[in-house]
SEKOLVO-957450 format. One record per residue: x, y, z negated of N, C-alpha, C in turn. Coordinates in steps of 0.02 Angstrom, whole numbers, plus 32768, in hexadecimal, padded with zeros to 4 digits. Each point is the difference from the previous one (the first is absolute). Layout:
BEGIN
SITE   n_X   n_Y   n_Z  ca_X  ca_Y  ca_Z   c_X   c_Y   c_Z
SITE     X     Y     Z     X     Y     Z     X     Y     Z
...
END
This chain:
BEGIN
SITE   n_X   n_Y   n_Z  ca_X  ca_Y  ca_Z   c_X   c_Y   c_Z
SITE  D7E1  7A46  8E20  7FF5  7FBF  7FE1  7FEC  7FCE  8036
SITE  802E  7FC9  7FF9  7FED  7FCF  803F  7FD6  7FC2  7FEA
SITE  7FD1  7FCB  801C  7FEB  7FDC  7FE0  801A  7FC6  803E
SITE  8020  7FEE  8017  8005  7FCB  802D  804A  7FD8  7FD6
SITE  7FF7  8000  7FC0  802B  7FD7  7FEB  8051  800B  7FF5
SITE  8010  8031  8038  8058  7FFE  7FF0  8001  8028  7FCD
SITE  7FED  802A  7FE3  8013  8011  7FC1  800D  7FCE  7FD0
SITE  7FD6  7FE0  7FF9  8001  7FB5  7FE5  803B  7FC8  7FE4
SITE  800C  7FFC  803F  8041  7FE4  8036  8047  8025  7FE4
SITE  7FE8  804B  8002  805C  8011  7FF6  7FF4  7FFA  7FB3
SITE  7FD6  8005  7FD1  801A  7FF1  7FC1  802D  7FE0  7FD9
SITE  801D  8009  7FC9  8025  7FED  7FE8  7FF4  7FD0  7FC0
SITE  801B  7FE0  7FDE  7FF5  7FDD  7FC3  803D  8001  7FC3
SITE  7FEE  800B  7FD1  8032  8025  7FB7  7FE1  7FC2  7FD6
SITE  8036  7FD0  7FE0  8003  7FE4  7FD6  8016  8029  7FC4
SITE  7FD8  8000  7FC3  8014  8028  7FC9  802B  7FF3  7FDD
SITE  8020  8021  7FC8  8024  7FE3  7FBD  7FDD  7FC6  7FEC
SITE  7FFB  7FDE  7FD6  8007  7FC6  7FE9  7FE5  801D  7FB6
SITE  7FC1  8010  7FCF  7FFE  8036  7FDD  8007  7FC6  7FBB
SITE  7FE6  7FC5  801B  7FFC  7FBC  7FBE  8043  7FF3  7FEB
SITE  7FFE  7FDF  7FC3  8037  7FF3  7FF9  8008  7FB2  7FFD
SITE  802B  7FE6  8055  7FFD  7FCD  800B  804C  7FD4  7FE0
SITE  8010  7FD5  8003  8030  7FD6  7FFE  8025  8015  8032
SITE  805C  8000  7FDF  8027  801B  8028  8007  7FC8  8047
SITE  7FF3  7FC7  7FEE  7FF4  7FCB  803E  7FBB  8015  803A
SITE  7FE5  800A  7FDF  7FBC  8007  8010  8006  8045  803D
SITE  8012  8030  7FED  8009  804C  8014  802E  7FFF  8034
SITE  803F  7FD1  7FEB  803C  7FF1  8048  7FDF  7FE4  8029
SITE  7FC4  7FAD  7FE9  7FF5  7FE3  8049  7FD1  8027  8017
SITE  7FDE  802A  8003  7FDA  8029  800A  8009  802C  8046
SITE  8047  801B  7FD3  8015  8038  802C  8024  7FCD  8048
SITE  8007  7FD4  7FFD  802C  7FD9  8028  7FDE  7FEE  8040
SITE  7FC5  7FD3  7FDD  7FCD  7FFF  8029  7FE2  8025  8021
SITE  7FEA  8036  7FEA  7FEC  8052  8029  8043  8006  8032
SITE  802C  800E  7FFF  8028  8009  801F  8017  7FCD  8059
SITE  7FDE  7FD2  7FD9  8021  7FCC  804B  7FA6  7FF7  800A
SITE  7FC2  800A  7FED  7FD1  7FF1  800E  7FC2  8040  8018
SITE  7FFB  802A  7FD9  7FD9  802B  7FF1  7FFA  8026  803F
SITE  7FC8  8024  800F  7FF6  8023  804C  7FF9  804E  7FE8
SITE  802F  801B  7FC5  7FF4  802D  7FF1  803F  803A  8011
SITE  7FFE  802C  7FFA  8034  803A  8034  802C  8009  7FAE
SITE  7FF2  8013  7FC0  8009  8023  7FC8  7FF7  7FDA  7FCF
SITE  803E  7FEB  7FDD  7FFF  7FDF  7FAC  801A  804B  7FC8
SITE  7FC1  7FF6  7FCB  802D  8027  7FC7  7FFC  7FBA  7FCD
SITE  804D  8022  7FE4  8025  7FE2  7FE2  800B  8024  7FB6
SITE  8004  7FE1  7FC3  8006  8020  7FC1  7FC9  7FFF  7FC5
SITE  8022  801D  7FC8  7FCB  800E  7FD5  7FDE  803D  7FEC
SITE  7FD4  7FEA  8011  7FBE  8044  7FF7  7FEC  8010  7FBF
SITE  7FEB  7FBD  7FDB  7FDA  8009  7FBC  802A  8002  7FCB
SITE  802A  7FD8  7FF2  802A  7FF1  7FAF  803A  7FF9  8022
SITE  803B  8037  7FE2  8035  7FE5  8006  800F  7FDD  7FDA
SITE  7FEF  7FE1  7FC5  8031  7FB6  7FF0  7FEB  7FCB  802B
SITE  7FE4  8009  8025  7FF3  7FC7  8033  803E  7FFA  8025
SITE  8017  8033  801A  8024  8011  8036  8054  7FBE  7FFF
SITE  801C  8008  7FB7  803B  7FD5  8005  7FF6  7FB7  800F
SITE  7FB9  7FDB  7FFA  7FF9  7FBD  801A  8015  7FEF  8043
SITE  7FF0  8030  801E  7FFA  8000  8061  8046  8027  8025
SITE  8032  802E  7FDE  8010  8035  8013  8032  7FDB  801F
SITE  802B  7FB5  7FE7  8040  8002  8020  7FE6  7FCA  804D
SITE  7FBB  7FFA  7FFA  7FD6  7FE3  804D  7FF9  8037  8043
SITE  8009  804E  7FDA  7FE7  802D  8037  8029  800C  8029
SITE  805E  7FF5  8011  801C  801A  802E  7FFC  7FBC  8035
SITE  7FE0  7FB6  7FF5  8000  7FD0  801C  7FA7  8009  8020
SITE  7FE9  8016  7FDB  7FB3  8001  8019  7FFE  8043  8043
SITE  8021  803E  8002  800F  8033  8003  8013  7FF0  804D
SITE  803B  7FDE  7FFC  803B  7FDC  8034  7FC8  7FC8  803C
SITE  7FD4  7FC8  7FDC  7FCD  7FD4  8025  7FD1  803F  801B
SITE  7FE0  8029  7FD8  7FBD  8025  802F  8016  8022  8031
SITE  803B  801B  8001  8037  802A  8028  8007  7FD0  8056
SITE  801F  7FBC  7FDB  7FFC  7FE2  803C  7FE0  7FE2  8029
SITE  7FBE  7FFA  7FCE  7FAC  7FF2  8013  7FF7  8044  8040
SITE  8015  8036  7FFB  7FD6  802E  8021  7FDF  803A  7FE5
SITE  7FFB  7FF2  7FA9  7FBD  8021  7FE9  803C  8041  7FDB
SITE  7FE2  803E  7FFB  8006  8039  7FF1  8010  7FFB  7FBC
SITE  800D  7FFF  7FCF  802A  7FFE  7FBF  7FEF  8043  7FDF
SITE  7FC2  8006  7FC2  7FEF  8038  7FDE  8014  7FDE  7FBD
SITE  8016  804D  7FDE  8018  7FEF  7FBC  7FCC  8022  7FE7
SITE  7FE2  7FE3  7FC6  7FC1  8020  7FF0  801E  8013  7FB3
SITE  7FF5  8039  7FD4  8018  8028  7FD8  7FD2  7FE4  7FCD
SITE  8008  8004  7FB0  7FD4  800E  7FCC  7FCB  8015  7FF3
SITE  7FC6  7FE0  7FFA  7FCA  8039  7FF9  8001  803C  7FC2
SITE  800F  7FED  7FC8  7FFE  8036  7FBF  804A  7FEC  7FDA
SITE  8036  8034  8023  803E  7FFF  7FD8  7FFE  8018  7FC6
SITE  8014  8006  7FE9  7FF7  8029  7F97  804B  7FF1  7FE5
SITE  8017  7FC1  8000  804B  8014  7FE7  8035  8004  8033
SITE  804C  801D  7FE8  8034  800E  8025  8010  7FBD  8027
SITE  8005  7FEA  7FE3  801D  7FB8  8042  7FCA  7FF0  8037
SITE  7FAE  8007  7FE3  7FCB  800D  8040  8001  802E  8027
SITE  8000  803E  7FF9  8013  8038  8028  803F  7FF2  8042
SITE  8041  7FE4  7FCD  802F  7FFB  8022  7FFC  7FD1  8034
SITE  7FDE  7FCA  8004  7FEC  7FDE  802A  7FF0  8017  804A
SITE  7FEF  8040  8007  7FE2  8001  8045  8045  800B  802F
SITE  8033  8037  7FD7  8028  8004  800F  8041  7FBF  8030
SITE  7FEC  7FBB  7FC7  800E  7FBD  8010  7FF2  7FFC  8049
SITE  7FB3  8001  7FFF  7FFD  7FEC  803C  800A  802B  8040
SITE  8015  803D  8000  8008  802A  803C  8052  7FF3  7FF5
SITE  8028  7FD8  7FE0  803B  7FED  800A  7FFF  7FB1  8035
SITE  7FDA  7FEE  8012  7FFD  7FBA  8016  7FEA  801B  804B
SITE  803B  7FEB  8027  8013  802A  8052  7FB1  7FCF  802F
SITE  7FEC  8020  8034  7FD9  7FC4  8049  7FCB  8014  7FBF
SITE  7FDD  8022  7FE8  7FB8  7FDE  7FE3  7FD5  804D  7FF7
SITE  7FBE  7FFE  7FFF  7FDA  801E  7FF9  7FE2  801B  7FBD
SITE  7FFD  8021  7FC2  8008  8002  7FD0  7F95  8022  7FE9
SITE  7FD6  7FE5  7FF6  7FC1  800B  7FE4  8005  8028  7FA4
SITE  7FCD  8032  801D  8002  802B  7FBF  7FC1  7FE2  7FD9
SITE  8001  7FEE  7FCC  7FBC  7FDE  7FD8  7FF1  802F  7FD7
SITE  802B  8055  7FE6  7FEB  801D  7FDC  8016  8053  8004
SITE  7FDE  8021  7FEE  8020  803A  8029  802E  8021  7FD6
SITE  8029  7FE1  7FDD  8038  8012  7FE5  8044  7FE9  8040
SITE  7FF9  7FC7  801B  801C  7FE4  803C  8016  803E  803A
SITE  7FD7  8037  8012  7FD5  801E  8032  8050  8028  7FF2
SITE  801F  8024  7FCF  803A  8016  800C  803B  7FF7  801A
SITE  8016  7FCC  7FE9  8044  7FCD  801F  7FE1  7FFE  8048
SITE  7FD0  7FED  8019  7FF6  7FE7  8034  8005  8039  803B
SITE  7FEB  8037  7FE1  7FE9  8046  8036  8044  8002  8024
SITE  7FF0  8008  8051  8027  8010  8029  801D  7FB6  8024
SITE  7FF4  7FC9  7FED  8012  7FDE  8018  7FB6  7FBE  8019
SITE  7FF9  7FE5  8036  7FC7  7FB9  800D  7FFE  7FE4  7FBF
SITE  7FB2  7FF4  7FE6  7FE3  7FDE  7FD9  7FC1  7FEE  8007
SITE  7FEC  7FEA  7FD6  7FB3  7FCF  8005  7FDC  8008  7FB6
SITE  7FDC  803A  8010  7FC8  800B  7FB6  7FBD  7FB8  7FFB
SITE  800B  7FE2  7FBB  7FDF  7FC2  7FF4  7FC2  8023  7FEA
SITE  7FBA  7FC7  7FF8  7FD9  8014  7FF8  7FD1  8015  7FBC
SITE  803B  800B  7FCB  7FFE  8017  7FC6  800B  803A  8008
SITE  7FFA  8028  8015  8015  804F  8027  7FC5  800F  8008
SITE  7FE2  802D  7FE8  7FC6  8027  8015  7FF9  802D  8049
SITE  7FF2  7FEB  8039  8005  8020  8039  7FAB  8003  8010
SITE  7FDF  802D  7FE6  7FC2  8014  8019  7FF0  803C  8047
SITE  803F  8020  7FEB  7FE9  8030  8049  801E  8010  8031
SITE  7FFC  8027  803E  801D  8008  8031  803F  8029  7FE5
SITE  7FF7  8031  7FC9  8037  802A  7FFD  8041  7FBE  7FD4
SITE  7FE8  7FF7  7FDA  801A  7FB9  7FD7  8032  7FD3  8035
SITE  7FE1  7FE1  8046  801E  7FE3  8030  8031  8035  802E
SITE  7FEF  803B  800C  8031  8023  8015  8050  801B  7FDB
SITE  7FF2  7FFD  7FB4  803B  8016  7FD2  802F  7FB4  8000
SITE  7FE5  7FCD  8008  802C  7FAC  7FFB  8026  8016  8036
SITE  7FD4  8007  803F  8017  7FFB  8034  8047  8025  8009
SITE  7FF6  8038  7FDC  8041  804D  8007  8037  7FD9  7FD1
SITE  7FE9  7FDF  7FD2  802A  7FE1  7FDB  802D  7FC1  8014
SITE  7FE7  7FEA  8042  801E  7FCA  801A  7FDD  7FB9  7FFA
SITE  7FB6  7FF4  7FEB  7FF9  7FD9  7FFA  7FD7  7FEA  8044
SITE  801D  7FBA  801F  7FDB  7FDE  803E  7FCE  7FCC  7FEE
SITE  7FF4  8003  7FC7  7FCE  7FCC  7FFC  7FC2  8017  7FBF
SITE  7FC7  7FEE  801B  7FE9  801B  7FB3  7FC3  7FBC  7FED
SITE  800A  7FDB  7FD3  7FCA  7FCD  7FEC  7FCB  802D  7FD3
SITE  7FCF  8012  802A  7FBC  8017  7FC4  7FE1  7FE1  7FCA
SITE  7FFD  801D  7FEA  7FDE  7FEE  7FA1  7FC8  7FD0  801B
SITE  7FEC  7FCA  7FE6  7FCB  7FCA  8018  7FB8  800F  7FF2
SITE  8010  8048  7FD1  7FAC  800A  7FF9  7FEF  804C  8038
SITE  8012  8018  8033  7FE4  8014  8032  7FE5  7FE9  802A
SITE  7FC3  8018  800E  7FD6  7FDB  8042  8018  802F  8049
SITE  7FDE  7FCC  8026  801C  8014  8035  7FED  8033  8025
SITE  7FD8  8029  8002  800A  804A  8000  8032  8033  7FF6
SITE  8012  7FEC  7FB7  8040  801F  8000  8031  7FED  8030
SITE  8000  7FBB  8001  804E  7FF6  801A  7FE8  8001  8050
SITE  7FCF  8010  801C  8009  8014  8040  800F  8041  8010
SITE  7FF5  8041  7FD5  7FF9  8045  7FF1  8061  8008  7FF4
SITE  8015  7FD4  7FAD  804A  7FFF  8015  801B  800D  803A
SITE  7FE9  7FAA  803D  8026  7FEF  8019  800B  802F  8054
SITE  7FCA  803B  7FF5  8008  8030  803B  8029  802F  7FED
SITE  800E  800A  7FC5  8039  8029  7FED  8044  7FE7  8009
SITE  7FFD  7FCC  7FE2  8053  7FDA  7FFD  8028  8006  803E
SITE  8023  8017  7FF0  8033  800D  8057  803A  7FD5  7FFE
SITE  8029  7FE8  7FDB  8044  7FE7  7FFF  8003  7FB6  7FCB
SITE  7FB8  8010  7FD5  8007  7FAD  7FD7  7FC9  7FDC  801C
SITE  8005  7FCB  7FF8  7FDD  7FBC  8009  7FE1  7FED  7FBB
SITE  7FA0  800F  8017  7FF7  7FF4  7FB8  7FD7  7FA8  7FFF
SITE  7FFB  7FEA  7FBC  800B  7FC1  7FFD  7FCA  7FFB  7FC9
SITE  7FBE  7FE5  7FFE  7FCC  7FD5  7FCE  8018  7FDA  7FEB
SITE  7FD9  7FE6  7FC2  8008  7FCF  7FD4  7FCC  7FD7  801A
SITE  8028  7FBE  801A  7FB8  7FEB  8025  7FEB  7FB3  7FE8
SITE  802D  7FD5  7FC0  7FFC  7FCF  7FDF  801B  8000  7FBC
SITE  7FE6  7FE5  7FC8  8017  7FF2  7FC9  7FF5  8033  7FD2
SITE  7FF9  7FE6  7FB2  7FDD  801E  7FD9  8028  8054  7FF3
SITE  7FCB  8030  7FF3  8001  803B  8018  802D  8027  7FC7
SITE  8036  8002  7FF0  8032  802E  7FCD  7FE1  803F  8006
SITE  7FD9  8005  7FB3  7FC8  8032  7FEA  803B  8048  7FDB
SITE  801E  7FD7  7FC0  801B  8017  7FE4  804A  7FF9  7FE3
SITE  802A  801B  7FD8  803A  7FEA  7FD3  8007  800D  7FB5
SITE  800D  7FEF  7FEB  800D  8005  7FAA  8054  7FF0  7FE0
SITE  800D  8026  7FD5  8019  8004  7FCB  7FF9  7FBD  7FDA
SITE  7FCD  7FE6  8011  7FEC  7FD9  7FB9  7FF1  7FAC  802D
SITE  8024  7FD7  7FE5  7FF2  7FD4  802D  7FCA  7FCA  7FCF
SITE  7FC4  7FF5  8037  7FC3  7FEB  7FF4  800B  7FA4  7FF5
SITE  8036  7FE4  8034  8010  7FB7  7FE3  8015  7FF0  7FBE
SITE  8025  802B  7FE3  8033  7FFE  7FCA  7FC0  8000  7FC2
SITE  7FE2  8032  8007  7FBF  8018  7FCA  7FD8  7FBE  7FFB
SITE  7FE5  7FDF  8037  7FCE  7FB5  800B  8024  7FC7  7FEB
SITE  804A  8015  7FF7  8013  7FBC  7FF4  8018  8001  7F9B
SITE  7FEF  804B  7FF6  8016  802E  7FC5  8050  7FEC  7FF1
SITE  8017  8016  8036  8043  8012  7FF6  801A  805E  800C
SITE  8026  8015  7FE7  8017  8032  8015  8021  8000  804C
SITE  8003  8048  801A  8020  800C  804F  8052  7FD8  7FF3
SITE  801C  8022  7FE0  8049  7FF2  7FE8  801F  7FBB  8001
SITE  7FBB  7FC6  7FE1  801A  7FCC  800C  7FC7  7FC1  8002
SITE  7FEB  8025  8046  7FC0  7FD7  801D  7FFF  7FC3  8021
SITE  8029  7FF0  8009  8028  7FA7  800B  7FF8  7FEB  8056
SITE  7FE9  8049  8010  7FFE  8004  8055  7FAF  7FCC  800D
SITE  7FDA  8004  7FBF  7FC6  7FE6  801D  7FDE  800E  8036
SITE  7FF4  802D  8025  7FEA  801A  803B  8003  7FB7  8039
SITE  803F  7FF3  7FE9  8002  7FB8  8040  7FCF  7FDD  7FEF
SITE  7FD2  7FE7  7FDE  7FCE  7FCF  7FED  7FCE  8006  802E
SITE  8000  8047  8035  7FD3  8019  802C  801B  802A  8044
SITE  8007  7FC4  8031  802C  8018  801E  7FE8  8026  803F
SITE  7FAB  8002  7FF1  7FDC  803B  804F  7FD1  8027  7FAA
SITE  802B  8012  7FCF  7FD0  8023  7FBF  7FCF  7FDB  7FEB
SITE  7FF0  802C  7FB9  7FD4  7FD9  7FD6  7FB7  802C  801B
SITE  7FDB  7FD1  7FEF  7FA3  800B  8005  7FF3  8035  7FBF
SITE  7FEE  802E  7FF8  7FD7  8022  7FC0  7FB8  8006  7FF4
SITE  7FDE  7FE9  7FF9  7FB3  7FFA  7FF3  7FF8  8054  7FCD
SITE  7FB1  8000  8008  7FEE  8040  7FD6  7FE4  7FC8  7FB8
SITE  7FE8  8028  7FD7  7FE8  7FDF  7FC2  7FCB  7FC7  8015
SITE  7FCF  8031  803B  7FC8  7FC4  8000  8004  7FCD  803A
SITE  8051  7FF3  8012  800E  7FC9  801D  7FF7  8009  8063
SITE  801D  804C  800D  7FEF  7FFE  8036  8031  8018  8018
SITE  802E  7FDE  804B  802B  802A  801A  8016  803F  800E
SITE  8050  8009  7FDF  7FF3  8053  7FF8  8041  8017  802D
SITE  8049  7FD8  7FF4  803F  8029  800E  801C  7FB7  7FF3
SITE  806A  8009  801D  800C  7FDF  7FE7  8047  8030  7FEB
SITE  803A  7FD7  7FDC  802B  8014  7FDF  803E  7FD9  801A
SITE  8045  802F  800F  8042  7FD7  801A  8022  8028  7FD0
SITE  8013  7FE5  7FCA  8039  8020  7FCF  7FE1  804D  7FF5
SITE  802E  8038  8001  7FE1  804D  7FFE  7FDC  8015  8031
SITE  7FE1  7FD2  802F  7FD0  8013  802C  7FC1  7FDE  8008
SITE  7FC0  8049  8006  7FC4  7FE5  8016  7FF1  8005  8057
SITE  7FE0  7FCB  8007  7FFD  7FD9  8047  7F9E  7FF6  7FFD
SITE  7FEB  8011  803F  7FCC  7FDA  800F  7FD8  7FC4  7FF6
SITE  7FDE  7FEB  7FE1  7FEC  7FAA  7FF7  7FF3  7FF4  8040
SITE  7FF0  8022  803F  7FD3  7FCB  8030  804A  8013  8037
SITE  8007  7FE5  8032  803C  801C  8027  7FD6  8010  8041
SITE  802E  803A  7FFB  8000  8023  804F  7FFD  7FDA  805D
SITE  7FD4  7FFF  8018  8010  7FDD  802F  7FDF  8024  8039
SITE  8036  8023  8041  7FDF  803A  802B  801D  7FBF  803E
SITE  7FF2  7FE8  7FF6  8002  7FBE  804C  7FDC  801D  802B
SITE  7FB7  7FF2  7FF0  7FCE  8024  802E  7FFC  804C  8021
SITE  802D  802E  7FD4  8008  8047  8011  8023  800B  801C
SITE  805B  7FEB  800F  802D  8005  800F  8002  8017  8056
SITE  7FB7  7FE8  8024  800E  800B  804E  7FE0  8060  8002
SITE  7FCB  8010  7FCF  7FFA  8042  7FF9  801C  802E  7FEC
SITE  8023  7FF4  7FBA  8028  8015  7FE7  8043  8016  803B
SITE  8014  7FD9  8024  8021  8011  8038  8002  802F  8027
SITE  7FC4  7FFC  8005  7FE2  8020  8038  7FF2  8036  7FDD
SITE  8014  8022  7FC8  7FEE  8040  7FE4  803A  803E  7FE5
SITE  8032  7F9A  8023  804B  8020  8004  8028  7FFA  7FC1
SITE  7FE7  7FC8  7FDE  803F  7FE9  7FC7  8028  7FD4  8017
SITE  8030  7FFB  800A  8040  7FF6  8021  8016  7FAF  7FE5
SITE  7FF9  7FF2  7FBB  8010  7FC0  7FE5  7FC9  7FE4  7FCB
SITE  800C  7FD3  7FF5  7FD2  7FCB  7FBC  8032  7FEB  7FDA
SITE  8000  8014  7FB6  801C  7FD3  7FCF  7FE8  7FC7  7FEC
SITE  8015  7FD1  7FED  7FD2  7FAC  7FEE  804A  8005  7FB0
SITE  7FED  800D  7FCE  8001  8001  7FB3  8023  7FA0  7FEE
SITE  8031  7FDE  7FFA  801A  7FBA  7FF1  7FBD  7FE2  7FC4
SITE  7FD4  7FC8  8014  7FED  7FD3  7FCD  8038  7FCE  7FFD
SITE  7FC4  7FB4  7FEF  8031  7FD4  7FEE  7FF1  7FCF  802F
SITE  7FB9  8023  802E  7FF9  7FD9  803A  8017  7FFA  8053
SITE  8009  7FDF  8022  8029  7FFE  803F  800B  803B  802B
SITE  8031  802B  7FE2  7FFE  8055  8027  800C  7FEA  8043
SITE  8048  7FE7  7FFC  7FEC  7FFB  8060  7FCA  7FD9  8027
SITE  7FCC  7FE6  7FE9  7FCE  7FF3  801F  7FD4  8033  800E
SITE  7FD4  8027  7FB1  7FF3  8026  8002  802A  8041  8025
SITE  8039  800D  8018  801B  804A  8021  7FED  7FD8  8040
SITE  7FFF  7FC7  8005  7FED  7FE1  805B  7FA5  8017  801F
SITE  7FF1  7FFB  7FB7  7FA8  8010  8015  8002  804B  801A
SITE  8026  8025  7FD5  7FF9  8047  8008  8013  8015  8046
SITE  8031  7FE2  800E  802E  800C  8043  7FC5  7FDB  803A
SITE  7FDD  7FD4  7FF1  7FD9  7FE9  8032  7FD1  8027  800F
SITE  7FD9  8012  7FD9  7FD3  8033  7FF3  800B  803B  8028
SITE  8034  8026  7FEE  8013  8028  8024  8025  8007  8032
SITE  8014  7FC9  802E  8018  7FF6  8029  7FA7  7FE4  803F
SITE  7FC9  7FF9  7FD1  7FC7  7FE2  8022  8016  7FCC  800D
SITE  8018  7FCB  7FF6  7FFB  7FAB  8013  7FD3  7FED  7FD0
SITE  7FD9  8003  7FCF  7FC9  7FEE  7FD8  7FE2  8056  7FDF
SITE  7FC3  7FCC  7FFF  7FD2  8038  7FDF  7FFC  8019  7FC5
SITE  7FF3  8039  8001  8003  8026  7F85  7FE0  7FAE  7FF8
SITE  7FC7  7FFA  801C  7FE0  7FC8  7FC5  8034  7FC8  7FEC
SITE  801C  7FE7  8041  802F  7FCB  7FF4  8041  800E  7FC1
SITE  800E  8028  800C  802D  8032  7FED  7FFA  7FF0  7FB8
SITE  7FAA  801E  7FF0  7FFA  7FF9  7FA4  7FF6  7FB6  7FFF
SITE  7FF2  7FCB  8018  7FE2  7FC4  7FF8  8068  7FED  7FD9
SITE  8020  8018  8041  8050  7FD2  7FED  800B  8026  7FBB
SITE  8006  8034  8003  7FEC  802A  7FA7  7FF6  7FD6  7FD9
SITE  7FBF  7FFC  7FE7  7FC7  7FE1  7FEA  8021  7FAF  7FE8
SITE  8012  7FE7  802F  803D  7FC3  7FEE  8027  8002  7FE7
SITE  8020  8032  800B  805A  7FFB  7FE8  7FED  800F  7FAD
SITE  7FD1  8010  7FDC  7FE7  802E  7FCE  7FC0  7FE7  7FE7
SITE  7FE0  7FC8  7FFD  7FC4  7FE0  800E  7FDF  802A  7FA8
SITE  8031  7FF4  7FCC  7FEC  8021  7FC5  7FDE  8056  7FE5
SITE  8025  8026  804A  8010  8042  7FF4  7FAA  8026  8021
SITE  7FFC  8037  7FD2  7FB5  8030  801E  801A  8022  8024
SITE  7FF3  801A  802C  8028  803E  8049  7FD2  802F  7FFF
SITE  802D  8037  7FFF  7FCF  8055  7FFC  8021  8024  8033
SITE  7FD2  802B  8025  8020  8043  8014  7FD4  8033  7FFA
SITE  7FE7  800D  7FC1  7FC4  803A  7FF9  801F  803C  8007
SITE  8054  7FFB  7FE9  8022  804B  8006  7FF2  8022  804F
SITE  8016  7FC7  8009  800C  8028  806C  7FBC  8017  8010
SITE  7FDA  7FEA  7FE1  7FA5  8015  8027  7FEF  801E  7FDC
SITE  8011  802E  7FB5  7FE9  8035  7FE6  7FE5  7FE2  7FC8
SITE  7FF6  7FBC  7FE8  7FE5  7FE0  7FC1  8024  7FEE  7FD9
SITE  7FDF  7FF3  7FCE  8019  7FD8  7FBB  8041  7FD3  8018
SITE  803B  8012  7FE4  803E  7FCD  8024  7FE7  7FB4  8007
SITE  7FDF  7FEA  7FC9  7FF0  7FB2  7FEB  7FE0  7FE5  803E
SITE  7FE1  802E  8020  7FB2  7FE7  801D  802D  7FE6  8051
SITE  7FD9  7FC8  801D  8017  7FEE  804D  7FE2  7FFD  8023
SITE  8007  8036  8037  7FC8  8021  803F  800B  7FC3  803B
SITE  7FD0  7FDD  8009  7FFD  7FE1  8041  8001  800C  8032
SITE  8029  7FDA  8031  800F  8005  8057  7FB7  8021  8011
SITE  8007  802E  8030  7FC3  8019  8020  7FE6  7FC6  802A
SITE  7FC3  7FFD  8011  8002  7FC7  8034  7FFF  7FC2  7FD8
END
């Protein structure tokens, strides 16, 4: 383990799926912008949470696909999190038909089609142990994004095992807890799943859920529960390095990603300090609470201060 920074330095940066459900305008200029702007090595691309989301955006992805391509940036197709019917299932298949791209497993039904060939296990994948990281690995997978609620113990313990993948934290944006069957917008707005009028867009970084006696609890994106406070490992990212996690994911809000992926890259490149680092955070997000109790062994909610 080195501490003079180049670990730091060679890191990498993973822009995630896109998990909200944004405007098909919204989601193209997005990706466009990342592409000719962003200081990031890795875009995933796709739908994670609801496939009826998916046909708003779909005839944008071989043009979005084509720009990140010529941006530079690495091109991940990120898979379904909870398939259940035949045309969801069939989907993954879709995307290991689409030639030049990197294909992300969101569920371990994915984990078949994929065996034997380069892939990228997402961080809806339960990867807790060394033996866990060695079977991806046999399987072909070069990349592995860890579940956001391991601290970093583990993923330094992983990351002496890992021989052939590059493993990758969740190191911004609210923390994808869970998935459901049952979509939680549709119910608040008392509509059925079937014909929920795509309310989910009314909230385009998720909805807030309070407990009864009015106190921050979780929030909700269509069939998914999400974190209320968001993830923010700005300040960790030069240790974390140094313990040998290979990349940082930064999760799409609705606030200035390529600014925010510029802090990260500064940070870890050392041209500004963690503090500075959370201060440009802290801006881009002036509304948002920031936690990383997972990585330090606490309560996910809770946010451990810069040493020093």
């Amino acid at each position: 383990m080195t501490t003079n920074g180049a670990d730091a330095a060679r890191s990498t940066l993973t822009l995630g799926a896109v998990l909200f459900n944004w405007s098909p305008e919204q989601w193209r200029d997005y990706h466009f912008r990342v592409a000719d702007e962003a200081p990031v090595e890795r875009v995933c691309v796709g739908e994670v949470v609801c496939s009826k989301r998916l046909p708003f955006y779909q005839d944008d992805m071989p043009a979005v696909i084509e720009r990140l391509q010529r941006g530079g940036k690495t091109v991940i197709l990120s898979s379904l999190a909870l398939p259940t019917l035949p045309r969801e299932r069939k989907m993954i298949n879709d995307l290991l038909a689409i030639p030049g791209v990197l294909v992300e497993a969101s569920d371990v039904s994915a984990l078949g089609p994929l065996g034997g060939r380069p892939h990228v296990i997402g961080p809806l994948i339960n990867v807790y142990n060394e033996g866990t990281v060695a079977f991806m690995e046999k399987q072909g997978a070069v990349h592995i994004c860890l579940p956001p609620e391991l601290p970093m113990t583990a993923m330094a313990a992983l990351a002496v095992k890992a021989r052939t993948a590059t493993l990758e934290a969740w190191a911004f944006g609210r923390a994808p807890l869970a998935i459901s069957a049952r979509c939680y917008h549709a119910r608040i707005h008392q509509l059925a799943k079937d014909s929920c009028q795509f309310v989910c867009n009314k909230d385009p970084d998720g909805l807030e859920v309070d407990t009864l006696e009015g106190r921050r609890f979780l929030a909700v994106n269509g069939v998914q529960t999400m974190s209320d406070t968001v993830v923010n490992l700005i300040g960790d990212v030069a240790v974390l390095a140094q313990c040998g996690v290979g990349s940082f994911r930064l999760s799409p809000h609705t606030c200035d990603m390529v600014a925010l992926a510029q802090a990260f890259r500064d940070v870890l490149d050392g041209t500004i300090s963690a503090a500075e680092g959370e201060a440009r955070v802290a801006a881009l997000m002036p509304n948002a609470v920031f936690s990383n109790g997972f990585l330090h062994g606490k309560p996910g909610h809770q946010r451990i201060a810069l040493a020093g």
